[in-house]
C-alpha positions as CSV (number, residue, x, y, z in Angstrom):
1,X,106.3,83.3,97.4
2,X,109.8,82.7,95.9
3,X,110.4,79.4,93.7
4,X,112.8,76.8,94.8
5,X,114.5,77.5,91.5
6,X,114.9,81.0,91.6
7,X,118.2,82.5,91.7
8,X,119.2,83.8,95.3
9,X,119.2,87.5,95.9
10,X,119.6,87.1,99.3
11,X,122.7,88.2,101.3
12,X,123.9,87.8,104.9
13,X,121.1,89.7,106.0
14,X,117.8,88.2,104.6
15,X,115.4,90.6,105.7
16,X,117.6,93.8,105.1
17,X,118.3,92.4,101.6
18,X,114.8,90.9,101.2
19,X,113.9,91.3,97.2
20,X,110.7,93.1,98.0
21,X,109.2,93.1,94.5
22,X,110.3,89.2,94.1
23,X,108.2,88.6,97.3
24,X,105.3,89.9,96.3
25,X,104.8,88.5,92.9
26,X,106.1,91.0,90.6
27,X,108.8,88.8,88.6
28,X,108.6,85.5,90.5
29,X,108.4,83.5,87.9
30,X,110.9,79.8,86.7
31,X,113.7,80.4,84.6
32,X,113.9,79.7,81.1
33,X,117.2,79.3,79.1
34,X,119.4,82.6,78.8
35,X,119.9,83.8,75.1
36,X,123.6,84.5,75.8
37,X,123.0,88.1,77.6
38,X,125.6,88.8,80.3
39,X,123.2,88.5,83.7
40,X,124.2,91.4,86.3
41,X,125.4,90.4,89.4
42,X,123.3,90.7,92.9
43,X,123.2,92.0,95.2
44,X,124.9,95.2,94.3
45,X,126.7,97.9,96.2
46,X,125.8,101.6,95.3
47,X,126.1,105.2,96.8
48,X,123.8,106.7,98.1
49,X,125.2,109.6,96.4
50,X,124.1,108.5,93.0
51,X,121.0,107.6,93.3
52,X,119.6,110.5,95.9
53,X,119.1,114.5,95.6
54,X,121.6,116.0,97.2
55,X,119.3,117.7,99.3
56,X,118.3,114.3,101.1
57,X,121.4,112.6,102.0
58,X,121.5,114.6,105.5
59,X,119.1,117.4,107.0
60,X,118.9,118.1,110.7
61,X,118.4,114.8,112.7
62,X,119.2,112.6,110.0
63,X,122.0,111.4,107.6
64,X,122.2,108.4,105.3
65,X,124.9,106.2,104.8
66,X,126.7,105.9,101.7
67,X,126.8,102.4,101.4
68,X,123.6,101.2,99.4
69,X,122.9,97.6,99.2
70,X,120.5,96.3,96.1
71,X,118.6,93.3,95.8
72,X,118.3,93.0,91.8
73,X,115.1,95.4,92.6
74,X,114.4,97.3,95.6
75,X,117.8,99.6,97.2
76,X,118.6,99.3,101.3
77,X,119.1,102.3,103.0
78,X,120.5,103.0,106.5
79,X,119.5,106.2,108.3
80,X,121.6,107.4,111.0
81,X,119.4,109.6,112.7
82,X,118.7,111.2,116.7
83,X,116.2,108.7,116.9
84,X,118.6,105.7,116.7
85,X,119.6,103.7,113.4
86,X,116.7,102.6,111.3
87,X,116.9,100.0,107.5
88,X,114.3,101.1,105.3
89,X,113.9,99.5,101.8
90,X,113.2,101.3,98.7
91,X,113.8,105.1,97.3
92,X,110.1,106.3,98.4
93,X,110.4,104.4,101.6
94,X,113.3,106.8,103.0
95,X,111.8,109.6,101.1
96,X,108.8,109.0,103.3
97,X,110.6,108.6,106.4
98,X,112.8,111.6,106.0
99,X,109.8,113.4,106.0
100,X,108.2,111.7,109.3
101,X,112.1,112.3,111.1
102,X,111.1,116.4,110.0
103,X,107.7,116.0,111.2
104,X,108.9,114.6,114.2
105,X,111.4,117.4,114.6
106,X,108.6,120.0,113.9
107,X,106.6,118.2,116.9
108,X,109.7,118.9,119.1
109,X,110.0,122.3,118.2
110,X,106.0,122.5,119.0
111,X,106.4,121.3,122.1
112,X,109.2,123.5,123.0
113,X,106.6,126.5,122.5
114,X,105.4,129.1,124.8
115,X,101.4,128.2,123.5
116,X,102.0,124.5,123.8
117,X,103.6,125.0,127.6
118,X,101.3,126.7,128.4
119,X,97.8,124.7,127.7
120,X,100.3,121.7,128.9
121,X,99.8,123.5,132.8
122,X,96.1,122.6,132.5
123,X,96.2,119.4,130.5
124,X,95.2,116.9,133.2
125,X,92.1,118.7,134.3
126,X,91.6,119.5,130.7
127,X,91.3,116.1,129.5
128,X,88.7,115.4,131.9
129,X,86.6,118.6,131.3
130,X,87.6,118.4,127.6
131,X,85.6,115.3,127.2
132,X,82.7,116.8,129.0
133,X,82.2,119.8,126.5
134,X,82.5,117.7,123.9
135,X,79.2,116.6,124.4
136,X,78.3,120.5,124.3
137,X,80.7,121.8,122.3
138,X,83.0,119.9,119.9
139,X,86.6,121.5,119.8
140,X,87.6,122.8,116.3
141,X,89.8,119.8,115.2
142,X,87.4,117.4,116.2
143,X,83.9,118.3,114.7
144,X,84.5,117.1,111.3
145,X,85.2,113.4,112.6
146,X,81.3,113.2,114.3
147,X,78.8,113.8,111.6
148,X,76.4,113.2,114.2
149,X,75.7,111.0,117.3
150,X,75.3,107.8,115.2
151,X,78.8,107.9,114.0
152,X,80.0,108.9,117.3
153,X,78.6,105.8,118.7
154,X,79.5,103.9,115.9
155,X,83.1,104.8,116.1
156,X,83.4,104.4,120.2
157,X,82.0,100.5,119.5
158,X,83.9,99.5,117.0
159,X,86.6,100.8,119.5
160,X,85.8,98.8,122.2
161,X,85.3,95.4,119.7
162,X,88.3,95.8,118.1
163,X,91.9,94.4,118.3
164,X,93.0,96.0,115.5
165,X,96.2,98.3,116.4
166,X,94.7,101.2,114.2
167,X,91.6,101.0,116.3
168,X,91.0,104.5,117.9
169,X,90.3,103.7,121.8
170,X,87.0,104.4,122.8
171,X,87.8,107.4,125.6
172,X,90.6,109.0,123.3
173,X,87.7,109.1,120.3
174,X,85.2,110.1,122.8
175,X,87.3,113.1,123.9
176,X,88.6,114.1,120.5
177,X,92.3,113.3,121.3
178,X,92.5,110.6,117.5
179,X,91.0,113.3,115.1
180,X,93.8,116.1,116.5
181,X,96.4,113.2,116.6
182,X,95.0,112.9,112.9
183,X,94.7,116.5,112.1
184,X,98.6,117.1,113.1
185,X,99.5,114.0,111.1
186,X,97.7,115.1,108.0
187,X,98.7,118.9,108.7
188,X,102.9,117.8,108.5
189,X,102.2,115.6,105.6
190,X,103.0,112.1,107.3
191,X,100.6,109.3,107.7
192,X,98.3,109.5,110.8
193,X,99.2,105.7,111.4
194,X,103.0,105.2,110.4
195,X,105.1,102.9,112.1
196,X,107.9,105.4,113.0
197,X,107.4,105.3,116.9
198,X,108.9,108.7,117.7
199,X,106.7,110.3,115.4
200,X,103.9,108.3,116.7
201,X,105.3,109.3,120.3
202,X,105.1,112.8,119.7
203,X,101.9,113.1,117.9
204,X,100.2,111.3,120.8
205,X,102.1,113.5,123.3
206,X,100.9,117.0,121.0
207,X,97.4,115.7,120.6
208,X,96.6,114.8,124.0
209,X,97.6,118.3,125.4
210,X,96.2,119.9,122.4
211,X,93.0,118.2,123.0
212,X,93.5,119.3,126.6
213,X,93.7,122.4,126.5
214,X,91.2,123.1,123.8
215,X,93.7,124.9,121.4
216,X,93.0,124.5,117.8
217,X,95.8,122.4,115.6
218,X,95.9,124.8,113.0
219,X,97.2,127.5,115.4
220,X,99.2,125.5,117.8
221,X,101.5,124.5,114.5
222,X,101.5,128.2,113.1
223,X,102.4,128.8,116.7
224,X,104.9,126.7,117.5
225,X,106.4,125.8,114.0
226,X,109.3,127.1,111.9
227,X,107.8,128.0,108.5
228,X,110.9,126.2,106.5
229,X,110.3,123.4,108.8
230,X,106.8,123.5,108.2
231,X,107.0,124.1,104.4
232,X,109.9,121.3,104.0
233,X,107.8,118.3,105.2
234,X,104.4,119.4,103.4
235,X,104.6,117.7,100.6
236,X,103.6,114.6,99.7
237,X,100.2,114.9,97.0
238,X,98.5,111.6,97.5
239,X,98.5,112.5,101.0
240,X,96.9,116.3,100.4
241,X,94.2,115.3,98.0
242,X,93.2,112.5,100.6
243,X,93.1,115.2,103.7
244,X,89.4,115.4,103.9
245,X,88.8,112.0,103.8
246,X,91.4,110.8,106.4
247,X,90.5,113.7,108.7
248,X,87.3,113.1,109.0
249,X,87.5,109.2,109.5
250,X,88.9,107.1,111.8
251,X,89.9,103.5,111.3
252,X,86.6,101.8,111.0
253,X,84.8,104.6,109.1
254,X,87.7,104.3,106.1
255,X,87.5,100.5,106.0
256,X,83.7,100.8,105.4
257,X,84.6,103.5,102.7
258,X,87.4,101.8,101.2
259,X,84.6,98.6,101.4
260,X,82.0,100.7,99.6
261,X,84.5,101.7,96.9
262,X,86.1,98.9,96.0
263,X,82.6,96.7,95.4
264,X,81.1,100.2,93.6
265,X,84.1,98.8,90.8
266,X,82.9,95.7,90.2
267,X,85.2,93.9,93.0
268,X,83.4,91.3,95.1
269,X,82.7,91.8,98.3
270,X,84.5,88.4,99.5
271,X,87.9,90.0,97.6
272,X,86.9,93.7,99.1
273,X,86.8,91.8,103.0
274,X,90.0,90.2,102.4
275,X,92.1,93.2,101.3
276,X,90.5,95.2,103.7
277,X,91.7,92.5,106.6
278,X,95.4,92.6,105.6
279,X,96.8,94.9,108.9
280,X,99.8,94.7,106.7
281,X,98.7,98.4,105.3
282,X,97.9,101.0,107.4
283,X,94.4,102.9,106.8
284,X,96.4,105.3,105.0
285,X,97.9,103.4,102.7
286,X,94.9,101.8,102.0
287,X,92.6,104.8,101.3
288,X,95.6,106.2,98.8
289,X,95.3,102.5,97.0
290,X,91.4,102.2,96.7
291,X,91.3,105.7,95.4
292,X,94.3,104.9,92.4
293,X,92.3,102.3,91.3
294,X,88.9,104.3,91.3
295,X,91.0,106.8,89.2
296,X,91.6,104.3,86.9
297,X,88.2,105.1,84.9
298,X,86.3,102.6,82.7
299,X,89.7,100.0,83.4
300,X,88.5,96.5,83.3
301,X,90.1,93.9,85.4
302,X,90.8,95.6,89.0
303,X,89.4,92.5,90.9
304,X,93.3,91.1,89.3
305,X,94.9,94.0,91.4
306,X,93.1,93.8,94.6
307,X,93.8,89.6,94.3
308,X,97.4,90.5,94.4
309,X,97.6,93.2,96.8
310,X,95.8,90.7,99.3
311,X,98.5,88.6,99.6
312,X,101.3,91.2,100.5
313,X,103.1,89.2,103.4
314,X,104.6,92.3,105.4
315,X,104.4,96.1,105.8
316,X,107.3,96.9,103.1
317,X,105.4,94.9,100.6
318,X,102.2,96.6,101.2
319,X,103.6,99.9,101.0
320,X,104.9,98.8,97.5
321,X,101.9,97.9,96.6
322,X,100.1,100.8,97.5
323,X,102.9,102.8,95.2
324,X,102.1,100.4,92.7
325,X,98.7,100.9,92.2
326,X,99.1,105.0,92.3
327,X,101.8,104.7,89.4
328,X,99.4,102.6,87.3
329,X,96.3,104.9,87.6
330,X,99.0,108.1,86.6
331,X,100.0,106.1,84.1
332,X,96.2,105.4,83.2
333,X,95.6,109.0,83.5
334,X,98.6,110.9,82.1
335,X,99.6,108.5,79.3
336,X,97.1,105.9,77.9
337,X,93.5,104.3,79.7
338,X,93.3,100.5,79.5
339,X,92.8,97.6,81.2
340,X,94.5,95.3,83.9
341,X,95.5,91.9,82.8
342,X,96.6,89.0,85.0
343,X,100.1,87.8,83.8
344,X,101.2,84.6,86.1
345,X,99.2,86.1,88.9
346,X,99.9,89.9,89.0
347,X,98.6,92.7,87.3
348,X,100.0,94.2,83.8
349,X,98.5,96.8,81.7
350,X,97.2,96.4,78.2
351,X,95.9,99.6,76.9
352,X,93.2,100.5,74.1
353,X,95.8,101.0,71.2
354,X,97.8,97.8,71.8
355,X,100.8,98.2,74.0
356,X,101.4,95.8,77.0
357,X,102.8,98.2,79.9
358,X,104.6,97.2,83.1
359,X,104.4,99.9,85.5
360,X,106.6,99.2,88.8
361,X,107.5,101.3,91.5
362,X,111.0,99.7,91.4
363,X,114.7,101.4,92.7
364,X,116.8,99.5,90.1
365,X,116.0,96.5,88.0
366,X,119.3,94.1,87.4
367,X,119.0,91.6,84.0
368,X,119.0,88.3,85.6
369,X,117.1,84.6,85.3
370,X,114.1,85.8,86.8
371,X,113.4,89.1,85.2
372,X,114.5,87.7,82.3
373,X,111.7,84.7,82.1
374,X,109.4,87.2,83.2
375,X,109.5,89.7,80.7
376,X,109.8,86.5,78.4
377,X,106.8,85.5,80.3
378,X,104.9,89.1,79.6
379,X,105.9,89.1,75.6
380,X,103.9,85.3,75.3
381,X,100.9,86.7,77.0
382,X,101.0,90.1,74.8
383,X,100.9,87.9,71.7
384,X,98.3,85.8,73.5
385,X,96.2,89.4,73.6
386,X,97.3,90.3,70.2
387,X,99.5,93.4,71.4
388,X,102.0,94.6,69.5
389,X,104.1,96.9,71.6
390,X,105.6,96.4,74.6
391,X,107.1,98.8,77.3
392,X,108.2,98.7,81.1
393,X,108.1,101.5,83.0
394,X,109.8,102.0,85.9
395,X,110.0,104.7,89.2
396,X,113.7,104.1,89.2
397,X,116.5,103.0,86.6
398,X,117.7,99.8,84.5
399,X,120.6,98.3,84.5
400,X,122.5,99.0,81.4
401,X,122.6,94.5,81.0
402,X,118.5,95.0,81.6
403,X,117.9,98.0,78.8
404,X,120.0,95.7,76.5
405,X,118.8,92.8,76.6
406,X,114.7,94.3,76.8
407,X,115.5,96.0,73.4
408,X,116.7,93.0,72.0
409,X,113.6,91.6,72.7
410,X,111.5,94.7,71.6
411,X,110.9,96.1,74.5
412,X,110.8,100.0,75.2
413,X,111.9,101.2,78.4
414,X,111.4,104.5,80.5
415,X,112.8,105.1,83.9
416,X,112.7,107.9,86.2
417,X,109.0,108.4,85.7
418,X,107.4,110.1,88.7
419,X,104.3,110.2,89.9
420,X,104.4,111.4,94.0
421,X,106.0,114.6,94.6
422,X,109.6,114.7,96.1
């Protein structure tokens, strides 16, 4: 993805100080001559301390280290926690996995309850006679994901068939145990599929005895929860206005939703196959992305997204990109509607009353070669369209060398912005 030419912003660890953003498309672009602008240095050392709420730099189980290595783009942070160490690039990356370590806590303090140990005494024969009344009887948590036989039987083949990690296996959908692993997810405010293994250890653990024991989610976590534990994890909005739709459908049943979707915008159904395909998201991640780009009304130009989202190469880039697209329809929504434009491969915004906009999820953005032919890149193509403004917007903050040198070139900048809840 990265040019021969393009400066190095690599360190002694190239995956821990991988420029995310560069990776995927964002600013990879050859470097044209410098107009004298002092270039920032990278990769850069910061404190966690500046750039977090106080509130998240340690909470029960966790702490993060001060030390903060950036990229020219994307920040590295390591997390201390009771689960072992654990690197996770970018600001909304360890905001989401401070909330899966509280989760994950919340799931302990669950199954430390006096209602969890005790349908855990009957869990064995439960899961055997559990499965049988399903056929009767449904259990509370599970109803929703049925919507009769034929997408029972739909969902247990496409089990079976598929090699797809995400894949509910056919007995745990038969006996309910991946719509209550789903429902405790989606309940704590943490994706049903993360790759956090202790979560994912614990809501299996939770969900089979729940399941088990016939014991409805909703009451087993009023049961078995602190409220402040309860209250402090809840909050992630693209995650609650989705709760319906994930609860009710497993793996295959949102792939064929997403499918429906994206081709109901205009987006072929070749490019709809091959973004759906990329494992590299999990279902969650992708349902949050299809539905940003439906919210981004009458928008011309999506198929120039979903192109570019395709090729993320790895898990952190697809989780950037699924950030991406949610702060582009907010932006869409909240600010000015327009139209997605493809500028050296990925997707800019040029709105109705002729402003180009760059809107990136990004931690910190460093002036160097590359963002500089970039945005040099962006202001040929906005003459191209006849646009006369120009802005970048970012999640996170400029460099004070990047603000410069963008407003010497007419650029208007905004950093900050947010568009999940913290």
């Amino acid at each position: 993805m990265l040019s021969r030419h393009t400066p190095s912003c690599y360190g002694a660890h190239p995956k821990r100080q991988l420029c995310v953003l560069l990776a995927a498309g964002v600013l990879h672009l050859w470097p044209m001559a410098a107009l004298g602008e002092q270039y920032d240095k990278v990769p850069t050392e910061f404190l966690a301390s500046d750039l977090l709420p106080k509130e998240l730099l340690s909470g029960d189980g966790y702490k993060i280290d001060e030390a903060v290595i950036n990229d020219g783009v994307q920040n590295t942070y390591t997390l201390e926690t009771r689960y072992g160490s654990f690197t996770v690039i970018g600001d909304d990356a360890v905001r989401k996995r401070i909330r899966e370590i509280r989760a994950t806590i919340a799931l302990e303090e669950l199954e430390d309850s006096d209602e969890f140990k005790e349908a855990a005494k009957n869990s064995v024969d439960g899961l055997v006679e559990g499965g049988k009344a399903l056929v009767k009887e449904p259990v509370a948590t599970s109803k929703s994901a049925y919507k009769g036989v034929r997408r029972w039987l739909g969902n247990v083949g496409s089990s079976i068939e598929s090699d797809d990690p995400y894949q509910d296996n056919a007995l745990e959908t038969a006996v309910g145990y991946d719509a209550v692993k789903r429902a405790y997810a989606i309940e704590l405010g943490v994706d049903p599929y993360s790759d956090f293994q202790p979560l994912q250890e614990h809501l299996a653990e939770v969900a089979k005895v729940s399941t088990a024991g016939n014991m409805l989610t909703s009451m087993v976590i009023s049961a078995g929860i602190d409220s402040n534990v309860l209250s402090a994890v809840k909050d992630v909005s693209s995650l609650a206005n989705m709760k319906k739709l994930l609860l009710d459908n497993p793996p295959s049943a949102l792939a064929e939703v997403n499918g429906e979707r994206l081709r109901a915008m205009g987006v072929s159904a070749y490019q709809a196959d091959a973004l759906l395909k990329n494992y590299h998201y999990s279902p969650t991640e992708m349902t949050i992305m299809v539905e940003a780009l439906s919210k981004m009304g009458d928008a011309n130009g999506r198929e120039i997204f979903v192109a570019f989202a395709t090729s993320a190469p790895d898990e952190e880039v697809a989780q950037f990109m699924h950030y991406y697209a949610v702060m582009l329809a907010a932006y869409m929504n909240t600010v000015e509607p327009g139209d997605l434009v493809d500028i050296a491969g990925t997707a800019w915004l040029a709105t109705r009353t002729g402003t180009l906009v760059g809107a990136f999820p990004i931690d910190y953005l460093h002036w160097t070669q590359t963002t500089e032919a970039s945005t040099d890149r962006a202001s040929l193509k906005a003459r191209e369209l006849g646009l006369k403004n120009k802005t970048i917007v970012l999640r996170g903050r400029f460099s004070p060398a990047a603000r410069k040198a963008l407003a010497t070139r007419g650029w208007k900048t905004s950093e900050k912005v947010k568009f999940l809840s913290e």
